[in-house]
PDB file of N, CA, C, O and CB in Angstrom:
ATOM      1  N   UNK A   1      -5.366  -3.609  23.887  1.00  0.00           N
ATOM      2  CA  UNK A   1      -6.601  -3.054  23.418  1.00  0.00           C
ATOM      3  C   UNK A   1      -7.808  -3.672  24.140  1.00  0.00           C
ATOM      4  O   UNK A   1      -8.695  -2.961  24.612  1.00  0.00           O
ATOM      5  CB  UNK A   1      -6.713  -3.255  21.925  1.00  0.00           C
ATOM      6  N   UNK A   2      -7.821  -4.902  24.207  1.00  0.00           N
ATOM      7  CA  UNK A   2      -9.122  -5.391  25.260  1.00  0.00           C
ATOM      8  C   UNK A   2      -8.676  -5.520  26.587  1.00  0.00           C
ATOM      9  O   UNK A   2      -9.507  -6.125  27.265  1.00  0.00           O
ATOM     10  CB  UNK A   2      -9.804  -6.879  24.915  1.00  0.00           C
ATOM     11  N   UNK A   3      -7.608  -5.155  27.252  1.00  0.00           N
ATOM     12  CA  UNK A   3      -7.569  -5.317  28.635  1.00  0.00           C
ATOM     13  C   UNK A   3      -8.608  -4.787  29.363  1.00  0.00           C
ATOM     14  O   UNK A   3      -9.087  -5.392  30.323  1.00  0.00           O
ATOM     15  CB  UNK A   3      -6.490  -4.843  29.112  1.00  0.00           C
ATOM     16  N   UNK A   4      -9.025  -3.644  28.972  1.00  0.00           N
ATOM     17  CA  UNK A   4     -10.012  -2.750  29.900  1.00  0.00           C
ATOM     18  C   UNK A   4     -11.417  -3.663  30.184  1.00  0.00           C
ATOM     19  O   UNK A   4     -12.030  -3.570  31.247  1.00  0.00           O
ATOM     20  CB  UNK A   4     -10.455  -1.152  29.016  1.00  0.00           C
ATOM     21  N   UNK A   5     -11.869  -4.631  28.988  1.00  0.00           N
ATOM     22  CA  UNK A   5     -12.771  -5.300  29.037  1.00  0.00           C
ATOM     23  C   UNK A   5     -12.439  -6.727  29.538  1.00  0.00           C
ATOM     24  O   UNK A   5     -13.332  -7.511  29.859  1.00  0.00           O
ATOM     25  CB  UNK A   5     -13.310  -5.183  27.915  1.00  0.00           C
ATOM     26  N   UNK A   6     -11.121  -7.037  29.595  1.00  0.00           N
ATOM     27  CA  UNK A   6     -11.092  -8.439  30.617  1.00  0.00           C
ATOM     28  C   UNK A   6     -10.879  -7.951  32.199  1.00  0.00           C
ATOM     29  O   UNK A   6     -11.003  -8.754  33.124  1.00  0.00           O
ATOM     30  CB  UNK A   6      -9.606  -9.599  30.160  1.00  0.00           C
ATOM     31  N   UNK A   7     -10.503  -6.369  32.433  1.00  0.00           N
ATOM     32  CA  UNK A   7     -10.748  -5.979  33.741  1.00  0.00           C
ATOM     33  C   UNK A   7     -11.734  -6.115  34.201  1.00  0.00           C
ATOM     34  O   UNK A   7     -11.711  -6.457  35.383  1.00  0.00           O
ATOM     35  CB  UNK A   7     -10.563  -4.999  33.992  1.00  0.00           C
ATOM     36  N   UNK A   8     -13.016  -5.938  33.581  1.00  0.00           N
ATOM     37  CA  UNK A   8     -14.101  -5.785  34.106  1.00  0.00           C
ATOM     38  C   UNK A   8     -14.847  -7.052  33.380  1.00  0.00           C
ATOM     39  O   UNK A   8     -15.988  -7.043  33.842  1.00  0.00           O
ATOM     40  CB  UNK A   8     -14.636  -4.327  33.929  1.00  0.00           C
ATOM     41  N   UNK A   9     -14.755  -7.843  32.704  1.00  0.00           N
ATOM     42  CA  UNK A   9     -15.575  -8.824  32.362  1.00  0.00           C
ATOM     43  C   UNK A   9     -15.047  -9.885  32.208  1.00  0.00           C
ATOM     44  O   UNK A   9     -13.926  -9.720  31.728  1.00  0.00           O
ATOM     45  CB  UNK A   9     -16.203  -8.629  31.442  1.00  0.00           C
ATOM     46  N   UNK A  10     -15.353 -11.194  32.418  1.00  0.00           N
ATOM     47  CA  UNK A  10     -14.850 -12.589  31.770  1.00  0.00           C
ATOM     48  C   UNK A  10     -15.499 -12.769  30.162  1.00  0.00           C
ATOM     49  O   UNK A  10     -16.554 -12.472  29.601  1.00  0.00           O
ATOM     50  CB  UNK A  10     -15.452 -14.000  32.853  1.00  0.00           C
ATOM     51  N   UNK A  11     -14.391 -13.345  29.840  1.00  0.00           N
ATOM     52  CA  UNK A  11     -14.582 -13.866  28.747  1.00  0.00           C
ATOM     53  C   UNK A  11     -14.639 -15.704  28.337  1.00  0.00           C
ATOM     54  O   UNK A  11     -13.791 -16.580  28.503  1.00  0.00           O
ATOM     55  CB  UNK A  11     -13.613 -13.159  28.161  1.00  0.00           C
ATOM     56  N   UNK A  12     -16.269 -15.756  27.651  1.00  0.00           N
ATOM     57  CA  UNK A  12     -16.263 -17.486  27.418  1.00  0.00           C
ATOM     58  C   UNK A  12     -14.927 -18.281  27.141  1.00  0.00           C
ATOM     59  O   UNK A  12     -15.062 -19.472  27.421  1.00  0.00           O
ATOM     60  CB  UNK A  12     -17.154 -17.859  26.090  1.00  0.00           C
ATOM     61  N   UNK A  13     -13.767 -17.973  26.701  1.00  0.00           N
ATOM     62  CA  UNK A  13     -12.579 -18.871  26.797  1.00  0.00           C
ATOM     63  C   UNK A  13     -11.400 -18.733  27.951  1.00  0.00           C
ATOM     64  O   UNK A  13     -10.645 -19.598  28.395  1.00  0.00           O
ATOM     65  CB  UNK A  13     -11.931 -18.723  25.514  1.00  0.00           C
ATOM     66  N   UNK A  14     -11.494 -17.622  28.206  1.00  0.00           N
ATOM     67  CA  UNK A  14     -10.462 -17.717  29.614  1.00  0.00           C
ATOM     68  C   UNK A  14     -10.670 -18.769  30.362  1.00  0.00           C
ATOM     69  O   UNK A  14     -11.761 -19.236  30.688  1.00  0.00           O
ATOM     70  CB  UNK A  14     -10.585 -16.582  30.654  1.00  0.00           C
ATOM     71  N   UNK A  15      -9.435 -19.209  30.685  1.00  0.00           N
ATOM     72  CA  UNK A  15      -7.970 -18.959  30.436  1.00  0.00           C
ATOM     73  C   UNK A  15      -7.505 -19.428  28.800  1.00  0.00           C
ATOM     74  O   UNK A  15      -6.386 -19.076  28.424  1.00  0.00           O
ATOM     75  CB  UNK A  15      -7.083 -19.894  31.648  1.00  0.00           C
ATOM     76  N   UNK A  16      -8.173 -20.028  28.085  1.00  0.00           N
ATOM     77  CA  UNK A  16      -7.628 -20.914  26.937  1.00  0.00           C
ATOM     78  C   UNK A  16      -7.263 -20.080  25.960  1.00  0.00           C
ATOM     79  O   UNK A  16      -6.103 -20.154  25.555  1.00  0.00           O
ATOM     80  CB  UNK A  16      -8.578 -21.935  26.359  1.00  0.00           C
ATOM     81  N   UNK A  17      -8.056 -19.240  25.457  1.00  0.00           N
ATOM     82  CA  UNK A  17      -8.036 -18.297  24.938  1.00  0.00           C
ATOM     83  C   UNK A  17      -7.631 -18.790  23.104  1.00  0.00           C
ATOM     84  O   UNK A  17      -6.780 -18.249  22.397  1.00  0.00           O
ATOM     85  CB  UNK A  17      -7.087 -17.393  25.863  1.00  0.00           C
ATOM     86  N   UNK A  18      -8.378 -19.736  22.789  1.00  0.00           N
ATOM     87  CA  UNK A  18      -8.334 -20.079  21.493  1.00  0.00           C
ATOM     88  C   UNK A  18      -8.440 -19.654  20.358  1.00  0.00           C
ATOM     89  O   UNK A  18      -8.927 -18.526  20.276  1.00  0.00           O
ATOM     90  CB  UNK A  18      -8.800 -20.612  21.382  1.00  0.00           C
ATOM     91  N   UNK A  19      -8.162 -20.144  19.442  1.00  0.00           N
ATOM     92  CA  UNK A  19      -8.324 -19.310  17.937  1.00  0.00           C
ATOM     93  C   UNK A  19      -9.672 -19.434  17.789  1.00  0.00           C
ATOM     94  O   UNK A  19     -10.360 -20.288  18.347  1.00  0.00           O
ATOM     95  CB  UNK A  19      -7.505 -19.937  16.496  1.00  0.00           C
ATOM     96  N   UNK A  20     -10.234 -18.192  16.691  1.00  0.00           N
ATOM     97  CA  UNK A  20     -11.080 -18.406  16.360  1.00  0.00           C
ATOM     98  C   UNK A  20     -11.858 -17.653  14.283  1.00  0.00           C
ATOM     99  O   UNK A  20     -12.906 -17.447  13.670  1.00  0.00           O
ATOM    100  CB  UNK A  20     -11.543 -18.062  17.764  1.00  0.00           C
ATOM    101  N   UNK A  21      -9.915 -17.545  14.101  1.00  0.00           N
ATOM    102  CA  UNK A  21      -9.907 -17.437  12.668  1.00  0.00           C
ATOM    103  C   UNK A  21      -8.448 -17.960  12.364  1.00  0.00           C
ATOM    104  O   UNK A  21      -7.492 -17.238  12.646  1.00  0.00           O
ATOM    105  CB  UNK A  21     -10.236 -15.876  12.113  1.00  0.00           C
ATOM    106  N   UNK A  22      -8.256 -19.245  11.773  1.00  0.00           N
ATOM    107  CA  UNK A  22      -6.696 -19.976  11.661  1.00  0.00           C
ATOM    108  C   UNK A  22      -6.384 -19.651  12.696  1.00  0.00           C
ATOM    109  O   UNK A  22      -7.292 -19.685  13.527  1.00  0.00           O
ATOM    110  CB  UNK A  22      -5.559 -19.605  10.609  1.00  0.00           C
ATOM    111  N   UNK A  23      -5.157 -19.233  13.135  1.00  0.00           N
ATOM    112  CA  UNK A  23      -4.201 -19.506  14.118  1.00  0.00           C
ATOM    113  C   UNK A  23      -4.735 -17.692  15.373  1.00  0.00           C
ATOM    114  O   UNK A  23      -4.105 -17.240  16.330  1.00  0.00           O
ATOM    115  CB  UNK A  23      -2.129 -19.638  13.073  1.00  0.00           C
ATOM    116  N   UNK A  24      -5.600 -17.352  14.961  1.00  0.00           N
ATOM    117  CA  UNK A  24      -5.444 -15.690  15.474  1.00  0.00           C
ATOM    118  C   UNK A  24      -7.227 -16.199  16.410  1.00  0.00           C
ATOM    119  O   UNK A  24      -8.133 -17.000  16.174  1.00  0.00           O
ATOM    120  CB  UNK A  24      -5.451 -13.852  13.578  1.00  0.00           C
ATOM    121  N   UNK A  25      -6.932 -15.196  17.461  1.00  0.00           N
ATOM    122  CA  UNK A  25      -8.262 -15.113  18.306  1.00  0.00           C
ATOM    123  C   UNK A  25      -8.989 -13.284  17.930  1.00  0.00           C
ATOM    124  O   UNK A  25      -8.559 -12.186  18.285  1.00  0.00           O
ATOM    125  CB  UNK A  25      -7.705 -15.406  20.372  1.00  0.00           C
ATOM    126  N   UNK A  26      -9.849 -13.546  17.340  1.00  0.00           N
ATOM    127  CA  UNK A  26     -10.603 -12.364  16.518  1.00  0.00           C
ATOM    128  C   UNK A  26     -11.482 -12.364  17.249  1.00  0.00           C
ATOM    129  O   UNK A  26     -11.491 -11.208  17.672  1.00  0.00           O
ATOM    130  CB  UNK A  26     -11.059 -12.435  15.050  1.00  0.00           C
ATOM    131  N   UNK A  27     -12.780 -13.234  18.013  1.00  0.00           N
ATOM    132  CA  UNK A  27     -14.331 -13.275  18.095  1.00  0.00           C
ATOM    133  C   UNK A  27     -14.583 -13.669  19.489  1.00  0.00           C
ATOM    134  O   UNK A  27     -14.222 -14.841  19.595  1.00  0.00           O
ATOM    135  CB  UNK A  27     -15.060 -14.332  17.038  1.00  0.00           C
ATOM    136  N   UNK A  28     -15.078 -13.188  20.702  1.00  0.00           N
ATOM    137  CA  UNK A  28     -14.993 -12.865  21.775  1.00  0.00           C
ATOM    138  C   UNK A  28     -16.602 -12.599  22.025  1.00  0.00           C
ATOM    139  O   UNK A  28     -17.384 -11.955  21.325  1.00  0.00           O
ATOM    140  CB  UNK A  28     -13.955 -11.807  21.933  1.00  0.00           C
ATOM    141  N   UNK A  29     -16.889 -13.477  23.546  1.00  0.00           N
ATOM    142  CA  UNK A  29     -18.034 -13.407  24.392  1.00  0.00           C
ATOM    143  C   UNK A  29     -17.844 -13.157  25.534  1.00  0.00           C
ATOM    144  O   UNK A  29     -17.287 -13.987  26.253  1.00  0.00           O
ATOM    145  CB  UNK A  29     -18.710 -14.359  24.429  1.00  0.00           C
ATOM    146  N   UNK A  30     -18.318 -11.765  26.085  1.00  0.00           N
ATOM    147  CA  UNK A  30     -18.232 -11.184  27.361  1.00  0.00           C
ATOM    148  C   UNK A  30     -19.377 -10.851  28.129  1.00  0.00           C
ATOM    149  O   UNK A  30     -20.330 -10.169  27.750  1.00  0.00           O
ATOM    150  CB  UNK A  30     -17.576 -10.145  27.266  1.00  0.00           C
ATOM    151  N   UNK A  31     -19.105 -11.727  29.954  1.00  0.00           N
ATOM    152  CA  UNK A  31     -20.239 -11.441  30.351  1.00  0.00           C
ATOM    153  C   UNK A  31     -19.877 -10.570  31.665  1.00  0.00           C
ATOM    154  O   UNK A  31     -18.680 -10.354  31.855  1.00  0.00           O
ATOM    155  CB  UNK A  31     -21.096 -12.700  30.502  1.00  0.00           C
ATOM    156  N   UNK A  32     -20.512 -10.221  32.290  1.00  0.00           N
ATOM    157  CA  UNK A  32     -20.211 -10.034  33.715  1.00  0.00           C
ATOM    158  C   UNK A  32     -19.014 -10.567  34.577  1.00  0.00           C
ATOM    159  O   UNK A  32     -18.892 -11.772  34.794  1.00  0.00           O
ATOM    160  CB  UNK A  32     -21.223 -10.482  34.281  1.00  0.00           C
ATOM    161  N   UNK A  33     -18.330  -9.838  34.953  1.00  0.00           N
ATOM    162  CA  UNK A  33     -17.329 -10.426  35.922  1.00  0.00           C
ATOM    163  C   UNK A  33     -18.023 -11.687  37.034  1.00  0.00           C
ATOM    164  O   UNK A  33     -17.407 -12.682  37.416  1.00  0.00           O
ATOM    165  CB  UNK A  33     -16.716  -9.036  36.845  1.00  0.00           C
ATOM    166  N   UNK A  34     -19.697 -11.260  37.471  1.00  0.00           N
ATOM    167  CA  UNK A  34     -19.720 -12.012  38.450  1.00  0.00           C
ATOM    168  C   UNK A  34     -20.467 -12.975  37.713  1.00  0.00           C
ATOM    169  O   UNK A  34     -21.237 -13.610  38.433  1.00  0.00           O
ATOM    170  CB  UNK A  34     -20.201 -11.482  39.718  1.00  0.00           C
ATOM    171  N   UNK A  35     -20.484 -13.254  36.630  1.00  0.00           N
ATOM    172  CA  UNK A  35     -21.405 -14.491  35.711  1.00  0.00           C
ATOM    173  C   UNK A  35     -20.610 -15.746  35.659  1.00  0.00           C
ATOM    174  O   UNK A  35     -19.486 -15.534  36.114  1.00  0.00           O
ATOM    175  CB  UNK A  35     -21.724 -14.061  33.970  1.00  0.00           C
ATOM    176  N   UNK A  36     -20.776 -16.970  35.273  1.00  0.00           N
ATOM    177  CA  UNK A  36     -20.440 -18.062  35.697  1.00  0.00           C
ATOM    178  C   UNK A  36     -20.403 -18.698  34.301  1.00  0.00           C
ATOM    179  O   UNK A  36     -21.409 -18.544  33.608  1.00  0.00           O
ATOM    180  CB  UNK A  36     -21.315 -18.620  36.795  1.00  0.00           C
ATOM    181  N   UNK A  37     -19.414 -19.366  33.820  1.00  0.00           N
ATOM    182  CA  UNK A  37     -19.274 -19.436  32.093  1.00  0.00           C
ATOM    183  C   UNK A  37     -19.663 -21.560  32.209  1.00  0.00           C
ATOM    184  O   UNK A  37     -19.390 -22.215  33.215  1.00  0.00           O
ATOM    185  CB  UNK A  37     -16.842 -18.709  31.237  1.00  0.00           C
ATOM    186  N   UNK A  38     -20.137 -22.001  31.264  1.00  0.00           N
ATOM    187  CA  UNK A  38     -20.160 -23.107  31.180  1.00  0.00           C
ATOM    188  C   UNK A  38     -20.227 -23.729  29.557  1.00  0.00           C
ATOM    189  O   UNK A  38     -20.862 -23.157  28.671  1.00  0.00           O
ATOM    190  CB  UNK A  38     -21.153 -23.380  32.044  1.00  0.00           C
ATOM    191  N   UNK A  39     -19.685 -24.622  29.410  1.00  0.00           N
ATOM    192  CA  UNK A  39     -19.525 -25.222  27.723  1.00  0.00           C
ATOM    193  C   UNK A  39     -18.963 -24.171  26.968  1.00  0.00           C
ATOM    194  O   UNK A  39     -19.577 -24.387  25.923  1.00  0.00           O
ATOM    195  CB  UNK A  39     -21.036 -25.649  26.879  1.00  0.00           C
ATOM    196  N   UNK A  40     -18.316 -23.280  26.739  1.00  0.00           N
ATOM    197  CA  UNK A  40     -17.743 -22.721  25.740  1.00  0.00           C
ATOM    198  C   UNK A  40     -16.849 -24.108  24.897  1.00  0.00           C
ATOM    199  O   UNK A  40     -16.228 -25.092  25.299  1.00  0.00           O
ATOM    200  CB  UNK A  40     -16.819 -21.413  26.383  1.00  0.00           C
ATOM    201  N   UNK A  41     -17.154 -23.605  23.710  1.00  0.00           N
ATOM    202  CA  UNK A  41     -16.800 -24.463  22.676  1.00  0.00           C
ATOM    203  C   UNK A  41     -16.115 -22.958  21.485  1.00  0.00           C
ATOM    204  O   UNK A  41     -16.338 -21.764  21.684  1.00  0.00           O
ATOM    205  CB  UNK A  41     -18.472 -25.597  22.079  1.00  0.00           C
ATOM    206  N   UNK A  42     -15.461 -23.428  20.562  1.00  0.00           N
ATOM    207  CA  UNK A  42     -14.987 -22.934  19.376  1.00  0.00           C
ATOM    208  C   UNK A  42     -15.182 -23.944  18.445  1.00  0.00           C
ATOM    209  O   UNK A  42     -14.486 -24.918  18.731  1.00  0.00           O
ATOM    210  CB  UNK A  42     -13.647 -22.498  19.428  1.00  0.00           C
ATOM    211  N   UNK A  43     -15.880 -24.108  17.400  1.00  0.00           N
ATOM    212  CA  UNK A  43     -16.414 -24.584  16.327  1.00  0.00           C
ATOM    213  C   UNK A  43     -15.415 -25.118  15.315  1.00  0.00           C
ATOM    214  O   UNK A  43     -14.260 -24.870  15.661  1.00  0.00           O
ATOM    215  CB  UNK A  43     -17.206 -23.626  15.822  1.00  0.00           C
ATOM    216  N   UNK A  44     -15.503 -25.689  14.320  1.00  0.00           N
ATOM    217  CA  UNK A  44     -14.615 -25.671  13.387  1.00  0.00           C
ATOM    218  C   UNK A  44     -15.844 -25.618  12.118  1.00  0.00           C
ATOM    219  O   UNK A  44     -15.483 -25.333  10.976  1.00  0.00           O
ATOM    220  CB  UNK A  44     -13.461 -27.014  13.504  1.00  0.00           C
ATOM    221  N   UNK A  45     -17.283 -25.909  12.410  1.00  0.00           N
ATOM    222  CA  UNK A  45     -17.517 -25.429  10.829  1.00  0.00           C
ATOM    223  C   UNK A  45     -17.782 -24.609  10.494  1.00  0.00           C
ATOM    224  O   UNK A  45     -18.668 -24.260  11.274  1.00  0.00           O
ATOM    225  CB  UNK A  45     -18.167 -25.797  10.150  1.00  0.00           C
ATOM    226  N   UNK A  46     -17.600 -23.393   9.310  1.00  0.00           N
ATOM    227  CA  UNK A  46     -17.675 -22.050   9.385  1.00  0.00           C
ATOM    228  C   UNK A  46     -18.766 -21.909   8.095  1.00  0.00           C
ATOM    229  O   UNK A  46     -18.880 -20.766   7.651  1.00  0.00           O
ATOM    230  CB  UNK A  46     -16.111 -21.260   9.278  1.00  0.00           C
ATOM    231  N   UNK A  47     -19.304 -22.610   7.672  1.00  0.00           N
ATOM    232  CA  UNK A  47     -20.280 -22.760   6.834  1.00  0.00           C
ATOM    233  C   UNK A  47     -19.901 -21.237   6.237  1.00  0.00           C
ATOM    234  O   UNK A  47     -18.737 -20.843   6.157  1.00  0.00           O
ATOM    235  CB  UNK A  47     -21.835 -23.143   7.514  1.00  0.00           C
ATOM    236  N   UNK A  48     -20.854 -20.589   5.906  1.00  0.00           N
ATOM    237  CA  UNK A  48     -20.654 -19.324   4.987  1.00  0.00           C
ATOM    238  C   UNK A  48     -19.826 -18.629   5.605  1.00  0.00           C
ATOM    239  O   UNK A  48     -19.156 -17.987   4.795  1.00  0.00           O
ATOM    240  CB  UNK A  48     -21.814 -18.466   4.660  1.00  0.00           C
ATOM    241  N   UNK A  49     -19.441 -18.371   6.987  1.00  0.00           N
ATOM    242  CA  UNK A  49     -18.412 -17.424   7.177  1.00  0.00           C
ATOM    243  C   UNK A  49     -17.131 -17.568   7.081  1.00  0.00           C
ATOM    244  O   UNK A  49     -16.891 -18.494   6.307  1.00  0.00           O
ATOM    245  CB  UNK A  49     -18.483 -17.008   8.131  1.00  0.00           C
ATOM    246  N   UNK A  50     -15.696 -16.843   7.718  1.00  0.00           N
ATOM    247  CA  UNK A  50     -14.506 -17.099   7.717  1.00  0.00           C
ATOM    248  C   UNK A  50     -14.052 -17.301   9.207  1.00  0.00           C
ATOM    249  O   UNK A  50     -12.910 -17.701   9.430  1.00  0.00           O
ATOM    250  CB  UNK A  50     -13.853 -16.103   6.984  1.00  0.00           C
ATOM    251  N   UNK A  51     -14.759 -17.083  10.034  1.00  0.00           N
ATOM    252  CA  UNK A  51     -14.740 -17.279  11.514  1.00  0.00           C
ATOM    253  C   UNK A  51     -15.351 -18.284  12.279  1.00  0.00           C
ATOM    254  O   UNK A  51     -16.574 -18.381  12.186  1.00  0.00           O
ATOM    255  CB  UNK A  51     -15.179 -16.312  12.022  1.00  0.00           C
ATOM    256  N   UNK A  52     -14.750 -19.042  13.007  1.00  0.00           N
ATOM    257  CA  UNK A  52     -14.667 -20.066  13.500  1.00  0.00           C
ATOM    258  C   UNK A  52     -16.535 -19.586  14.782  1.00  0.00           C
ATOM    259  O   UNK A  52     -16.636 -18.459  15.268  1.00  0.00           O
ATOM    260  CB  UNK A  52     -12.708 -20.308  14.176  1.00  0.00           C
ATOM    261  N   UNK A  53     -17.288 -20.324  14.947  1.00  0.00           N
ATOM    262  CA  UNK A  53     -18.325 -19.755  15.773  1.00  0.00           C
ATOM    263  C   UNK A  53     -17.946 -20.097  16.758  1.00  0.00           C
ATOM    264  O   UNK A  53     -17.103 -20.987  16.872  1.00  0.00           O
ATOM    265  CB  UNK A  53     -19.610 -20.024  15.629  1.00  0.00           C
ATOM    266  N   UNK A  54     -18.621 -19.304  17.990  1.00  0.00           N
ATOM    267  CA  UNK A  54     -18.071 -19.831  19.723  1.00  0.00           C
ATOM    268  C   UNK A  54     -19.413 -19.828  20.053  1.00  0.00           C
ATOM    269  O   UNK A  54     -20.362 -19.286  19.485  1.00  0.00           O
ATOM    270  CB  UNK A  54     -16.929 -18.671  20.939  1.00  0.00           C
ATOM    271  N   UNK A  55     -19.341 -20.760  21.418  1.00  0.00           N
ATOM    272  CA  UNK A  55     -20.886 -21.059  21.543  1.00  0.00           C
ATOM    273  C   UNK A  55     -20.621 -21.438  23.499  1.00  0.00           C
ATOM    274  O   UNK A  55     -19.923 -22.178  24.191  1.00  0.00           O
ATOM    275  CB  UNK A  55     -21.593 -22.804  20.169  1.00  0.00           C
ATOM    276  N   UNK A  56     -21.629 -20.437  23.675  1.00  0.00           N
ATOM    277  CA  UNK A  56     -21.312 -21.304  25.802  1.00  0.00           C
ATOM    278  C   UNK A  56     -22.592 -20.194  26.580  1.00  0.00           C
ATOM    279  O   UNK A  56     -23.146 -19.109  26.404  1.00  0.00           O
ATOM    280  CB  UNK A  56     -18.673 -20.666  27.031  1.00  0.00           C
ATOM    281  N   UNK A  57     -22.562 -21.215  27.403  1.00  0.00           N
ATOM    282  CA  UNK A  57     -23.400 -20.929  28.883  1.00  0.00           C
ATOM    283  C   UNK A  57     -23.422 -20.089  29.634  1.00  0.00           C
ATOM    284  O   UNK A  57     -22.875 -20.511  30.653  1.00  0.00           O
ATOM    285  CB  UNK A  57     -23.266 -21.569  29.725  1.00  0.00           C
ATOM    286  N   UNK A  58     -23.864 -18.701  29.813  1.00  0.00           N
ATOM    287  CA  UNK A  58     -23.525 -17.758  30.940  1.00  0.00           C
ATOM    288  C   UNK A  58     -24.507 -17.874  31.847  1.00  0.00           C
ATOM    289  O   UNK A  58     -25.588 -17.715  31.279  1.00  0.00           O
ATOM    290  CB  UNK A  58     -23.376 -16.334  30.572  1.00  0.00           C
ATOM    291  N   UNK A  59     -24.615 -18.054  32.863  1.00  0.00           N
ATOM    292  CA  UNK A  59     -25.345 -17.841  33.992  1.00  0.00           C
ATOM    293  C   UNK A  59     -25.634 -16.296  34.835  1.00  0.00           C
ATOM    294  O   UNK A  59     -24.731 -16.081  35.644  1.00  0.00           O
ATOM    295  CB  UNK A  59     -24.691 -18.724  34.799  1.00  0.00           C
ATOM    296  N   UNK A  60     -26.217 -15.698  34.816  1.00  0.00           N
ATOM    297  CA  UNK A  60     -26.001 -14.509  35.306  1.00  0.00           C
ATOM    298  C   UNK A  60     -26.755 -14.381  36.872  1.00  0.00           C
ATOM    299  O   UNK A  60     -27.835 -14.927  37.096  1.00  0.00           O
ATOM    300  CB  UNK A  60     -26.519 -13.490  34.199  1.00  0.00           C
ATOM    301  N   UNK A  61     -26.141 -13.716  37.725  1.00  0.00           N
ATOM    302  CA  UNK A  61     -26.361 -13.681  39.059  1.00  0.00           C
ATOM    303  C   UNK A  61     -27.415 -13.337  39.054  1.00  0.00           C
ATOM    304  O   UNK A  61     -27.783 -12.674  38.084  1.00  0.00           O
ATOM    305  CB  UNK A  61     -25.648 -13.027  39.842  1.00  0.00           C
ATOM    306  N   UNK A  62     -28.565 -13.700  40.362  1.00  0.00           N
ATOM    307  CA  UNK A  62     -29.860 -13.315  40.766  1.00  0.00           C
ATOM    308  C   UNK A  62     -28.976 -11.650  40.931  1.00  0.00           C
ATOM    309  O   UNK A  62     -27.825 -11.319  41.215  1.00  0.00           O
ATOM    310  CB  UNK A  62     -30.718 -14.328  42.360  1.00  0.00           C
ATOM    311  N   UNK A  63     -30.415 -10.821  40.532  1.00  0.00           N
ATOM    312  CA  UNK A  63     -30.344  -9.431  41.614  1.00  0.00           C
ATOM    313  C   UNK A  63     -30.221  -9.269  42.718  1.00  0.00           C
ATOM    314  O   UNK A  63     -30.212  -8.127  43.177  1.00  0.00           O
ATOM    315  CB  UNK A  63     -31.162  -8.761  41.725  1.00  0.00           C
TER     316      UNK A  63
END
């Protein structure tokens, strides 16, 4: 179901590809194939929600 969007985009955890509700990967940040990812993190405090937060750096190419 998301292949079409890791064809064309990176995602903040590739390759790791971590959980981000218990043991299951639900919550996903996609930038540009040619963008440049830095600090992705997966959280563990979920304060009011049930999903773990992800948090990282995209750099996006000059025009």
């Amino acid at each position: 179901m998301l292949q079409p969007l890791y064809d064309k985009y990176t995602e903040c955890d590739q390759p790791r590809n971590r959980a981000t509700k218990g043991s299951l990967k639900l919550d996903y940040i996609f930038a540009p194939a040619n963008a440049t990812w830095s600090g992705c993190t997966i959280g563990t405090d979920t304060s009011t929600s049930d999903h773990w937060p992800i948090r990282g750096t995209v750099t996006l190419p000059a025009r």
